[in-house]
N, C-alpha and C positions, 0 to 999 in steps of 0.2 A: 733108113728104115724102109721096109718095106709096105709100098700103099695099098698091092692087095689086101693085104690082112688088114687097113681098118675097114677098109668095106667091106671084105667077107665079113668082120667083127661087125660091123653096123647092121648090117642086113641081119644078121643071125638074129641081133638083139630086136632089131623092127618084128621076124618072121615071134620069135617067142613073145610076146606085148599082145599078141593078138589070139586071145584063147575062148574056149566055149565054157562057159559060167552054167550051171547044171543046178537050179532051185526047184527042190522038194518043198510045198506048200501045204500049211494046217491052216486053211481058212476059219476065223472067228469074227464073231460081231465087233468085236472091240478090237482086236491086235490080229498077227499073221507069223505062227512059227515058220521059221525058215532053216533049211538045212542047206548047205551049200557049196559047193564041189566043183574044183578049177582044173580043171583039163585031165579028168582022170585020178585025180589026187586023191587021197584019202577026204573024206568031206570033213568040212569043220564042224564044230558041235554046233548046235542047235541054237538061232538064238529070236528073240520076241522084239517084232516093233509093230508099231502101227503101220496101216495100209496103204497112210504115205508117204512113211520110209520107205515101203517097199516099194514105188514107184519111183520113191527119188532114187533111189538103189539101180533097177532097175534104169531105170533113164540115163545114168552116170554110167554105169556099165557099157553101154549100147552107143553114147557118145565117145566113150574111149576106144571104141573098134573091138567091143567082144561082141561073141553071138553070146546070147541068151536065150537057155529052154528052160522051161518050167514044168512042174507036171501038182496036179491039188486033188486034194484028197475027195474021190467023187465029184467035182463040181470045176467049173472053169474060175479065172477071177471075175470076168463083167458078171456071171451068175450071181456072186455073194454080193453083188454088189459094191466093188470097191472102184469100177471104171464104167465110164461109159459104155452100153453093149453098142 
């Protein structure tokens, strides 16, 4: 066998693991809708957790080597209050 091809194969699979996570934010007092889009993809539906789901989300994401951008509706997250400013 040839050993090029499992490291071209491993590398390719290391380069794709590491993508940009793209969360649309509905800030509310209680929970936080989230929509959310992997590297271009068509976004997935829309879904409700509290504010620290989405931190634990968040934090898991950014531990697994993705980037993370955000963008909320009018207001930042420390604004609504869900993190320290």
């Amino acid at each position: 066998m040839n050993n090029n091809i499992h490291k071209i194969d491993g590398e390719r699979v290391a380069v794709e693991m590491a993508m940009t996570v793209k969360l649309g934010l509905d800030l509310h007092a209680r929970d936080v809708v989230v929509c959310r889009q992997n590297d271009g993809q068509q976004p997935k539906p829309v879904c409700r957790m509290t504010h620290k789901e989405l931190l634990d989300l968040v934090a898991g994401l950014i531990a697994a080597g993705h980037r993370v951008e955000s963008c909320c509706e009018g207001r930042t997250i420390a604004d609504a209050g869900c993190i320290a400013s």
